[in-house]
N, C-alpha and C positions, 0 to 999 in steps of 0.2 A: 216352782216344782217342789214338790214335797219328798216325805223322805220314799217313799213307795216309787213316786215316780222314776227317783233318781236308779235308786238300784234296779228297776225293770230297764233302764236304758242303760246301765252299764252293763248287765248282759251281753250287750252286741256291740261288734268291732267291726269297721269300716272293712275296706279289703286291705289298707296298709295296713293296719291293726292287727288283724287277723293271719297277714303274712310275717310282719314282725316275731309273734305269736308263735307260730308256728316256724320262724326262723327258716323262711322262704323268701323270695323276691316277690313283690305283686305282681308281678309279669307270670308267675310260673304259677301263681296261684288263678289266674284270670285266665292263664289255659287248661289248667283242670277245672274250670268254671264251664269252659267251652266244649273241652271234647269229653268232661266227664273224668270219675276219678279224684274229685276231691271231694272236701267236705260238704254238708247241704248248705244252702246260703235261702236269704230270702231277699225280696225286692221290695226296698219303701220306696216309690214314686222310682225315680232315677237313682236313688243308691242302692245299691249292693250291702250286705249287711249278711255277718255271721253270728250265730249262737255259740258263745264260750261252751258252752255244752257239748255243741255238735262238735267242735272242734276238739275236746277230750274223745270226743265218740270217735271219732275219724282218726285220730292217734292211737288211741286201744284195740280198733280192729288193725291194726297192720303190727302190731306188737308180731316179733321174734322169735322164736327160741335159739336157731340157727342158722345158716348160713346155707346149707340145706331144705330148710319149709319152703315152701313151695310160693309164702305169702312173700318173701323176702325177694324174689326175682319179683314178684310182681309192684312192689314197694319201690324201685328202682324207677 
């Protein structure tokens, strides 16, 4: 594997990876997978696989300002 190869695969994080990451359980990540609500994922063959990217995307839109925004009951 070269060096191109390696950094396009380490972009992507398994679903423990990507829960660790995000400091979630895989169980909770694998039901926002299901009913929706979590970040985008893609499917290689039978794994599951997320975009480090998408995963700062999916962090940034639920950013804060208050306890009041209307995004923060929904963040729950």
């Amino acid at each position: 594997m070269d060096r191109s190869e390696s950094k396009s695969a380490s972009r992507y994080l398994t679903n423990e990876e990507a829960a660790a990451y995000l400091k979630l359980s895989p169980h909770t990540l694998n039901k926002k997978r299901v009913i929706g609500g979590g970040p985008k994922f893609r499917k290689l063959g039978s794994r599951v696989v997320y975009a480090i990217d998408d995963l700062e995307s999916w962090i940034e839109a639920r950013a804060c300002d208050t306890t009041s925004d209307p995004r923060y009951a929904q963040a729950r």
